[in-house]
Each structure stands twice: as C-alpha cells, then as structure tokens.
GUPA-458176 format. One record per residue (C-alpha): z, x, y; residue number from 1. Coordinates in steps of 0.5 Angstrom, whole numbers. Example, Ala and Ser with C-alpha at 12.3 -4.5 7.8 and 13.67 -1.06 7.14 Angstrom:
! GUPA-458176
- 16 / 25 / -9 / 1 $
- 14 / 27 / -2 / 2 $
***
This chain:
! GUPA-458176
- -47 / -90 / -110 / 1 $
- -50 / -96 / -114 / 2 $
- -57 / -96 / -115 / 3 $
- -59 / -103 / -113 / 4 $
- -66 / -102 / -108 / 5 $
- -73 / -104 / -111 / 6 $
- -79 / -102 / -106 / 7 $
- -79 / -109 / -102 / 8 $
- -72 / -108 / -101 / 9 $
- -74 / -101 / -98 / 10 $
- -80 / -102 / -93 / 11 $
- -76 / -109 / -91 / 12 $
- -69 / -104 / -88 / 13 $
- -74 / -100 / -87 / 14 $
- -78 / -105 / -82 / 15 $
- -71 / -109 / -79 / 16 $
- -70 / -102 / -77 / 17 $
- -77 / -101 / -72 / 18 $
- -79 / -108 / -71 / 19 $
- -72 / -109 / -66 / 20 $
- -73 / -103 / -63 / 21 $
- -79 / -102 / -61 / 22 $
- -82 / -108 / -59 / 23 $
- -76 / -111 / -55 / 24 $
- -73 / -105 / -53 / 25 $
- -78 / -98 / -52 / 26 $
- -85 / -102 / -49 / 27 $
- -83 / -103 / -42 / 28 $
- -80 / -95 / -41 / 29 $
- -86 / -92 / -44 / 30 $
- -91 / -96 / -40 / 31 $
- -87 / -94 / -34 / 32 $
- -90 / -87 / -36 / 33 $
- -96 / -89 / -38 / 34 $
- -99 / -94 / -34 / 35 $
- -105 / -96 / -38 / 36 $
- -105 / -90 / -42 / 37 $
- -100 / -94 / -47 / 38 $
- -104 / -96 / -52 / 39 $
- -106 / -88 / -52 / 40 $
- -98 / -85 / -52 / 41 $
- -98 / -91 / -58 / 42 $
- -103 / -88 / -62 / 43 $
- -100 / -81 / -61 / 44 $
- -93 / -83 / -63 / 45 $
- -96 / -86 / -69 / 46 $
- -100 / -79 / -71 / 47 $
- -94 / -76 / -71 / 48 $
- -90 / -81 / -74 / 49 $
- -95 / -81 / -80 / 50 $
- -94 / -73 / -81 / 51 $
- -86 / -74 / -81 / 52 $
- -87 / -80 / -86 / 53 $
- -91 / -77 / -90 / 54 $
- -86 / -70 / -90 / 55 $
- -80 / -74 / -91 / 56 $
- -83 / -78 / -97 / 57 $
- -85 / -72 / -101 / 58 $
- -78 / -69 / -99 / 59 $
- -75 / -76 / -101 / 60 $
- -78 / -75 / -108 / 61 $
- -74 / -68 / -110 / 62 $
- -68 / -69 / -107 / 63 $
- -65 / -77 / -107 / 64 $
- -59 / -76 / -105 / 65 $
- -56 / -80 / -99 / 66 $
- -57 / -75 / -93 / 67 $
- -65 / -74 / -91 / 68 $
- -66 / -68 / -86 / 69 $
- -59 / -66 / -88 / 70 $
- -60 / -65 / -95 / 71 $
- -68 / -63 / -95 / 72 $
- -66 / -58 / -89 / 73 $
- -60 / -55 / -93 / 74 $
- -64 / -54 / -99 / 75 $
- -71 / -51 / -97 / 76 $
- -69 / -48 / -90 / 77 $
- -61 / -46 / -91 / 78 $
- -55 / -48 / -90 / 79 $
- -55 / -48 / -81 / 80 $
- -62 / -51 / -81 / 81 $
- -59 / -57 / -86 / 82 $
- -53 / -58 / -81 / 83 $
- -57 / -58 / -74 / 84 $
- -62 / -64 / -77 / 85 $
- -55 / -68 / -79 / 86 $
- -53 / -67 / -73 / 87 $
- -58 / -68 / -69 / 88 $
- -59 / -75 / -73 / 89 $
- -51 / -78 / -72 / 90 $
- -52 / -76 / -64 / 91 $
- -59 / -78 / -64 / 92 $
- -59 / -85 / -68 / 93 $
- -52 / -85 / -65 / 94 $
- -54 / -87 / -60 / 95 $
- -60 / -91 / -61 / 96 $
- -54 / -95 / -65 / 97 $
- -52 / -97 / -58 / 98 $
- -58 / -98 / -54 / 99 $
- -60 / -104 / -59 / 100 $
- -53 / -107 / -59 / 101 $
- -54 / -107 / -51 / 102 $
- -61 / -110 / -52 / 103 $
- -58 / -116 / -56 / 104 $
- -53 / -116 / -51 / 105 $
- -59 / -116 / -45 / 106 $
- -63 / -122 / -49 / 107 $
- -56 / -126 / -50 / 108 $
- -51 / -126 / -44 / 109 $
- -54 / -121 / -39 / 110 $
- -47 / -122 / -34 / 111 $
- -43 / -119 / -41 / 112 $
- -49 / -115 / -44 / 113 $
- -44 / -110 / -46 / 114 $
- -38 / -114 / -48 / 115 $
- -44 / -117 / -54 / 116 $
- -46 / -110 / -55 / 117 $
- -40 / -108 / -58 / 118 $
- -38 / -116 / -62 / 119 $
- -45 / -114 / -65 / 120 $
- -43 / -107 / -67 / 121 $
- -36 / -110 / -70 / 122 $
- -39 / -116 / -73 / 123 $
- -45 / -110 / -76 / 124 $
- -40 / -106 / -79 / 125 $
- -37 / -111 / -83 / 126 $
- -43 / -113 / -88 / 127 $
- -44 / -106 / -87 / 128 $
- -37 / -104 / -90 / 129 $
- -39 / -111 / -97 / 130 $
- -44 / -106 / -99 / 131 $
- -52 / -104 / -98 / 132 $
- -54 / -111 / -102 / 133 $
- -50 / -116 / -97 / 134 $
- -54 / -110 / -92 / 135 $
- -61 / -112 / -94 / 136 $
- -60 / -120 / -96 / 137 $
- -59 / -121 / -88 / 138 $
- -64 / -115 / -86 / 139 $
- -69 / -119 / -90 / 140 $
- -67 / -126 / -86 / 141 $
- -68 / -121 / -79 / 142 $
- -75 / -119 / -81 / 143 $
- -78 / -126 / -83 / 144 $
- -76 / -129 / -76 / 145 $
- -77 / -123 / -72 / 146 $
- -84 / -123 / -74 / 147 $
- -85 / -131 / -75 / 148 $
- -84 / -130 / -67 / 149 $
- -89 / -124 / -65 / 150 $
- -93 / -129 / -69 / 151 $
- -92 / -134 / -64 / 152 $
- -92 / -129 / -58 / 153 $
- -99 / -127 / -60 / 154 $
- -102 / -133 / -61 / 155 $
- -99 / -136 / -54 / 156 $
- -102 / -130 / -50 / 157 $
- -108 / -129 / -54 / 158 $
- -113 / -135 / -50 / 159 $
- -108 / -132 / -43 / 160 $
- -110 / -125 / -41 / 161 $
- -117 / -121 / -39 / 162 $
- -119 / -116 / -42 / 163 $
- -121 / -112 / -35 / 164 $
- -112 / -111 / -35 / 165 $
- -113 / -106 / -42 / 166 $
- -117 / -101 / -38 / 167 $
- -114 / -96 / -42 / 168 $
- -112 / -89 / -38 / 169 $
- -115 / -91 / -32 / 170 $
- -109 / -90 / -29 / 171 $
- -106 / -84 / -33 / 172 $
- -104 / -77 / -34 / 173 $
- -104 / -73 / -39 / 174 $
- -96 / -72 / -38 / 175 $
- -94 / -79 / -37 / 176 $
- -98 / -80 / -44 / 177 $
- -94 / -75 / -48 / 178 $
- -87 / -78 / -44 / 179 $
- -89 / -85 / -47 / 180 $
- -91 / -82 / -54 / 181 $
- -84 / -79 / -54 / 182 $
- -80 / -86 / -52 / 183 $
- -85 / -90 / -58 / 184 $
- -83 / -85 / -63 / 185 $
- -76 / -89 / -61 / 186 $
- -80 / -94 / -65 / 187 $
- -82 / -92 / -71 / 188 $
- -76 / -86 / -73 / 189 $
- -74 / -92 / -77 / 190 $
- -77 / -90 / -83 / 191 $
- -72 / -84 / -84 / 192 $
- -66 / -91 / -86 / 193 $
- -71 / -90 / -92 / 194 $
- -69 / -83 / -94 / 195 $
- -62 / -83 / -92 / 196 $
- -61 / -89 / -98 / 197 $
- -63 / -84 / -103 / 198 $
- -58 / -85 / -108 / 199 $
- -58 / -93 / -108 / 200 $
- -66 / -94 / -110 / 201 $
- -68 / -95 / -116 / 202 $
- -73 / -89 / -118 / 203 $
- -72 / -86 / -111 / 204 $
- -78 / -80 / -112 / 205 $
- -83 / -88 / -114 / 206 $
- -80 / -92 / -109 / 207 $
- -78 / -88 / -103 / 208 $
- -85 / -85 / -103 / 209 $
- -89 / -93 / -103 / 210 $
- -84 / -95 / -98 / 211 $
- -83 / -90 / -93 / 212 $
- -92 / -91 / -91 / 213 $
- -93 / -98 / -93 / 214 $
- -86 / -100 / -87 / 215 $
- -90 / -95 / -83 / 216 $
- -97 / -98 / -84 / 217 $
- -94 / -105 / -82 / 218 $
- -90 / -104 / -77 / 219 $
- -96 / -100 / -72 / 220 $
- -101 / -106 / -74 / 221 $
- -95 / -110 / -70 / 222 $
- -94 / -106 / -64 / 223 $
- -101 / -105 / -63 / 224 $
- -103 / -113 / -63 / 225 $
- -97 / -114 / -60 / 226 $
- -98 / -109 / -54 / 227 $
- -105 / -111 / -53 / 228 $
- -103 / -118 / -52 / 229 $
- -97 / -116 / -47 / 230 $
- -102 / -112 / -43 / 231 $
- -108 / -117 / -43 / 232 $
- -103 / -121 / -39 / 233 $
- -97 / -116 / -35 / 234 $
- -102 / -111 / -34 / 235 $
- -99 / -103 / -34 / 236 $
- -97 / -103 / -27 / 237 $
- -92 / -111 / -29 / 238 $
- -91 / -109 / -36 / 239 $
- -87 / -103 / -33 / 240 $
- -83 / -107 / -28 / 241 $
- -81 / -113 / -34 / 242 $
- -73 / -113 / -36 / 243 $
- -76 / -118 / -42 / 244 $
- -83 / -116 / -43 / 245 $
- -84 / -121 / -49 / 246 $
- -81 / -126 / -45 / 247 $
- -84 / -125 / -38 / 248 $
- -91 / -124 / -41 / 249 $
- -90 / -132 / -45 / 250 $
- -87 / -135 / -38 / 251 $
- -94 / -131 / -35 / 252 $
- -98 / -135 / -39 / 253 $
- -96 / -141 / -37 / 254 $
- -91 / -143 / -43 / 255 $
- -84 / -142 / -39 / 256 $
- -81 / -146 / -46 / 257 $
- -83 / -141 / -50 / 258 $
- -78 / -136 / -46 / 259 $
- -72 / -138 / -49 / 260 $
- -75 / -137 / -57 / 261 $
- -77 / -130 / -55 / 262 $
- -70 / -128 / -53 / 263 $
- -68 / -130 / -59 / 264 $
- -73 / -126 / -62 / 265 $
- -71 / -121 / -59 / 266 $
- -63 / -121 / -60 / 267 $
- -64 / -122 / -68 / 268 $
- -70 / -117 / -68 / 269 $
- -64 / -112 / -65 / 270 $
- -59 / -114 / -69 / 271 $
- -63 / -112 / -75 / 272 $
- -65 / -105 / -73 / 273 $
- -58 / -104 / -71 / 274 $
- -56 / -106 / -78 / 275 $
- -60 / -101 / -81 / 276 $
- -58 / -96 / -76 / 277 $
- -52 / -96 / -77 / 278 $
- -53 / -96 / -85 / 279 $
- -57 / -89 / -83 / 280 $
- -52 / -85 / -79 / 281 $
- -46 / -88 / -85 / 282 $
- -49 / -84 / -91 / 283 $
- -51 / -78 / -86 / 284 $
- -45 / -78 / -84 / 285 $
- -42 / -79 / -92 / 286 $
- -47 / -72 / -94 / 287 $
- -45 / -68 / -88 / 288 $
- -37 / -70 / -91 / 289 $
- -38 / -68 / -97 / 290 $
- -40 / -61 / -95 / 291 $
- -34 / -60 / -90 / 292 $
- -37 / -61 / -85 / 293 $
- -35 / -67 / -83 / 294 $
- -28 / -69 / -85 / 295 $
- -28 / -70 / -91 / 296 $
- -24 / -77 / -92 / 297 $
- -31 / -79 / -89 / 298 $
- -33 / -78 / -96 / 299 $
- -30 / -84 / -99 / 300 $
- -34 / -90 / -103 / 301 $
- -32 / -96 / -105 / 302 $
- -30 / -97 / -111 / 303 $
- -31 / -105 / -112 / 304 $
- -37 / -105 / -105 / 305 $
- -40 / -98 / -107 / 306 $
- -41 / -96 / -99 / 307 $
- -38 / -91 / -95 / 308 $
- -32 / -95 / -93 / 309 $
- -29 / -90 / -88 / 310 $
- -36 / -87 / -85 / 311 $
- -38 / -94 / -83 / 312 $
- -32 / -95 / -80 / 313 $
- -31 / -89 / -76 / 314 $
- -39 / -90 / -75 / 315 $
- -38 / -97 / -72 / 316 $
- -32 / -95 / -67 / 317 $
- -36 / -89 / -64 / 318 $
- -42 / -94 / -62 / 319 $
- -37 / -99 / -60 / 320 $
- -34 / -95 / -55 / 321 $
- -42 / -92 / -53 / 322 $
- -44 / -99 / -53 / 323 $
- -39 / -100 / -47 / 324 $
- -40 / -96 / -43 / 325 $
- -47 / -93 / -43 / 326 $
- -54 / -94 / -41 / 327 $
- -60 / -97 / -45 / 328 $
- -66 / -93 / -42 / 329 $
- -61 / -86 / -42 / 330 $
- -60 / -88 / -49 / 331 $
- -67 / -88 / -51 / 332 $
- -68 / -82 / -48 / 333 $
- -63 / -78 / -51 / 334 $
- -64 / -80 / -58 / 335 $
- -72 / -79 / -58 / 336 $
- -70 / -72 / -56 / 337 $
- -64 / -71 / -62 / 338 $
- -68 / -75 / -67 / 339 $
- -75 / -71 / -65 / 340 $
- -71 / -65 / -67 / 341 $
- -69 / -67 / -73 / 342 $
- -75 / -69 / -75 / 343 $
- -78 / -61 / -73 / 344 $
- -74 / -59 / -79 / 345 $
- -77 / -65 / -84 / 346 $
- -83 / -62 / -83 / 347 $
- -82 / -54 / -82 / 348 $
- -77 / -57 / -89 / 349 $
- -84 / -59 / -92 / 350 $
- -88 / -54 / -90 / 351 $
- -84 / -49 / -95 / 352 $
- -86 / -53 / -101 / 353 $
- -94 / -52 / -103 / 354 $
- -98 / -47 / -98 / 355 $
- -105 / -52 / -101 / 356 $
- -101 / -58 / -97 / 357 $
- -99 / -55 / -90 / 358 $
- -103 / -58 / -85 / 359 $
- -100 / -65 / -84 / 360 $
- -92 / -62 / -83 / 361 $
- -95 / -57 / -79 / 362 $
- -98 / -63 / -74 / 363 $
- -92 / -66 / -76 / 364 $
- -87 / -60 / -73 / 365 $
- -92 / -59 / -67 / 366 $
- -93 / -66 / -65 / 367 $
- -85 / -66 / -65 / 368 $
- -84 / -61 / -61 / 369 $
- -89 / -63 / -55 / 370 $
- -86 / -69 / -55 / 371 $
- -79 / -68 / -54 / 372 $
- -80 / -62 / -49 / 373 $
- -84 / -68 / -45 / 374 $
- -80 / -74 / -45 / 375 $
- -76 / -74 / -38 / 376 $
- -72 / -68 / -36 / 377 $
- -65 / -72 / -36 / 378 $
- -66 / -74 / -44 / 379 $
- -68 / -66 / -45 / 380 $
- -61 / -63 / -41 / 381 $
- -57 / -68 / -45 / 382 $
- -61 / -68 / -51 / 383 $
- -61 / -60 / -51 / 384 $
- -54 / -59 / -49 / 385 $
- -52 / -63 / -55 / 386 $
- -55 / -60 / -60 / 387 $
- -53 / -53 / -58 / 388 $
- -46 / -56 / -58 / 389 $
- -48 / -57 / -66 / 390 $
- -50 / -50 / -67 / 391 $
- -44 / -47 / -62 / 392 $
- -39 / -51 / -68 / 393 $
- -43 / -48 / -73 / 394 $
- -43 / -41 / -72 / 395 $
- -34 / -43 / -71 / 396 $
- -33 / -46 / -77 / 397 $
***
C-alpha cells in the first residue's frame, strides 16, 4: 500500500480512535464498577495502556507491515500465537466497531438508535473504501471539534462541582477498580490503529514509535480533566446512572443549553472512532488473508485508492449487522476482554527482543491478564469462548 502518513496524521487517527470511545461511551459503565474509585481504575488503565504502547511501538519499528499483534505475534512467538492475536483483535474491535455505531445513534436519534448505527457504518466504510488519505482528512476535522467541545465542557463545570464528590476510593473495592480499569482499557486500546497502518506511514520505525505515546499522553490528559470535572458535579454514585454523562453533568451545572452541543460532540466523537476502528480491523483482516487465513480475496488492494477494498467491505457489512441488533455495554464488555488478550501477546511478543529491557512488557503481560480475568463474568464467558473458537479453527486448518 502507499505511504502517505507523516507523525501528525498518525497520533490525529490514533486520537480519533480513543477520544470517542472513551469519554462518551466507557465512563458511565466503569464508574458503575468503581464508585468513586474512577479516577483509581483510570490511572490503572493508563499504567497498562503505556506497557502496551510501548511494546507495540518497538514491535512496530522491526516490523512495519499492516497486521500489528498478528504480525509481531507470528514473528517472534510462532504462527498459532500471531493467529490468536489477529483473532482476537477482528472479534474485539469488531465489536467495539458496533458499540461506537450505536453510541452515535444514542447521541442523535435515541428512538432509532440502531437504525443510525448502521447508516453510520455504511456511510464510514464508503471513505474507508477512497482510501487512508480521505480517512485522516476527515479524522482530523473529528478530532478538532470533539476536543473543541470537552473544552467548553471543562470550562462550563469548572466553577459548578465540590470538591468533597471526588473522594476517591471512599466507596470502592478493590475488585470494582480493577472491573472499571478493564472497561477504560476500552478507551485507550486506540493507539494499536497506529500499528496496524504499518505500510502506509512514511519512516514507520520513526514515525510509529513518536506517534504511538504522544496520541497516548494526549488522550489521558483529556480524560483525566474531563472525568474529574464530571465527578465534581454527578458524583460516582449520579455518574453511574447517566445515559449521557457529559450532557447531564452541563444540564446539572445549570447550562441545560449546553446539552444540545455535548451530543453533538459525542455523536462526531463516535463517528471518529468508529472511522479508525474500522481502518484497524480492514488491514488485520488484509494481513490474516494474505497468510490464508482468512479468504484470500480479502487480500486485494485498490489499484487507483490503494485500500483493502474488499476487507473493508466485508468489515463494514459485519458491524452493520452487529450494529443492528447488539447491546452497547455487552459490547464494551466483550471487546476489552478480546483486545486485552491481543494485547497479552504484544507484550509476551515484546519480551522476547532484549532481556535488558523486559520490565515493562512484563507488566504490560500481567496487567492485561488481571484486567481481563476481572471484567464482568458475562464479557469473560463470551469473550473467552470465542477466543477459543479461534484457537479450535486453527488446530482444524
């Protein structure tokens, strides 16, 4: 494929790719689990997200080849372990494809929320399908309105919340901060569309290895502001309850006119994410065709977009119909678990390059395991069992 990506382009997919789903999607499910640990489980998330960041980008340096886990797996662990993390990522971010379609629908035309879903899906694939330079033209226009919003957000509840509402931990358990740290990792995983875009950055082992922590350090400086400033005025216990934090909290701190504003920032914010999510699982799904196995039409590039034309396409049809049917927070749920297993085998990839430097993907390795093994038993069945579907159709084939 062509490489047309500079650093800016990279960190602004990888950006578009965690903003949406974090703020407006994960924050209400995980301080369900937490309480007031929140800000506990956010900074636990982030501590693992940065061992992953930082295996994936030195991983991304050797090989820069579209594919991410899939490839780093197969090369450094052997052919099975490469296949499970490529699994692993297509179901998992699969999945999470469908729950941003459904948080725009949500934020735009709540009565038809599934119906939006699917339009959003059809309508992504199509500047998908013009190729990567379309993709990051409109991911930046995404980007700069949805940080333009949580800035307004930020500054509309600063003056309105109490400080006694961020009592962090008064009211949590250890178990319910580990459960929220693993639906966050939800919001940051978006860093791995960065990877996956190996063949289409220019000097990917300089341009990968900037972008991959500068998109990380951004985006947890955004949600910390963001989630302290919602707590201060929902409180854990209101925060837990809200459909549309962001919204409610504005309408909370006496600026119901501000509500209309936030759902469009939401709705654009999911859109973005969806848009790189669906560029991800595309050019796993190219890697994994290009090895058999997966169909091996699936493999095909543009000739004049330079895009894996038919990858898109069938990526795009299988969230539509997800989107039609399924339930957002079961999809979070089901897709932190697939994606902290992919991720497992980044780190455990990682590990294997210098002994001298093996402290943070053992972390990374670890802290993707508790995290995944904690997350809500529902997530964990359906999670494991399709992962083990994966594994059953390799040892067939």
């Amino acid at each position: 494929m062509k490489r047309t990506l500079g650093v800016f382009d990279a960190v602004v997919i990888g950006l578009g790719s965690m903003i949406g789903a974090g703020i407006f999607a994960a924050l209400g499910p995980a301080a369900a689990a937490a309480g007031s640990g929140l800000l506990i489980g956010l900074a636990l998330a982030a501590v693992v997200a940065y061992c992953n960041a930082t295996s994936s980008a030195r991983l991304a340096a050797l090989y820069p080849q579209s594919g991410g886990t899939y490839v780093y797996g197969r090369e450094r662990l052997g052919d099975f372990w490469g296949y499970t993390a490529g699994w692993s990522f297509i179901v998992g971010k699969t999945a999470s494809c469908a729950a941003m379609a459904l948080t725009v629908g949500a934020y735009v035309w709540p009565q038809y929320a599934h119906g939006v879903a699917v339009g959003a899906v059809l309508a992504l694939t199509a500047v998908n399908y013009a190729g990567v330079q379309k993709s990051a033209l409109l991911t930046r226009i995404i980007v700069a309105t949805v940080l333009g919003v949580l800035a307004a957000v930020v500054v509309t509840l600063a003056g309105a919340g109490e400080a006694d509402r961020l009592s962090i931990g008064a009211d949590a358990d250890a178990w319910g901060v580990l459960q929220a740290a693993g639906l966050l990792f939800f919001a940051f995983a978006g860093y791995a569309r960065i990877a996956t875009l190996g063949e289409e950055v220019r000097d990917p082992a300089r341009t990968i290895v900037r972008a991959i922590p500068i998109a990380l350090g951004i985006t947890l400086v955004v949600y910390a502001v963001v989630a302290v400033a919602v707590l201060s005025v929902l409180g854990g216990t209101g925060l837990a309850t809200a459909t549309a934090p962001l919204a409610d909290a504005v309408t909370a701190a006496g600026h119901p006119e501000l509500a209309p504003v936030v759902r469009v920032g939401a709705s654009v914010a999911a859109l973005g994410s969806l848009l790189a999510l669906i560029l991800g699982v595309s050019r796993t799904t190219l890697a994994m065709a290009r090895d058999r196995h997966l169909p091996a039409a699936l493999a095909a590039v543009h000739p004049r977009f330079g895009s894996p034309h038919r990858a898109e396409v069938a990526v795009g049809i299988i969230v539509a119909t997800l989107a039609a049917f399924v339930d957002i927070r079961g999809a979070i749920g089901f897709s932190s678990f697939a994606v902290l297993v992919y991720y497992a085998i980044a780190n455990a990839s990682a590990w294997t390059l210098a002994p001298r430097r093996r402290i943070i993907p053992a972390l990374g390795l670890a802290g993707c395991l508790l995290l995944a093994f904690t997350l809500p038993v529902s997530s964990v069945s359906w999670g494991a069992a399709v992962v083990a579907l994966g594994a059953i159709r390799y040892l067939f084939r």
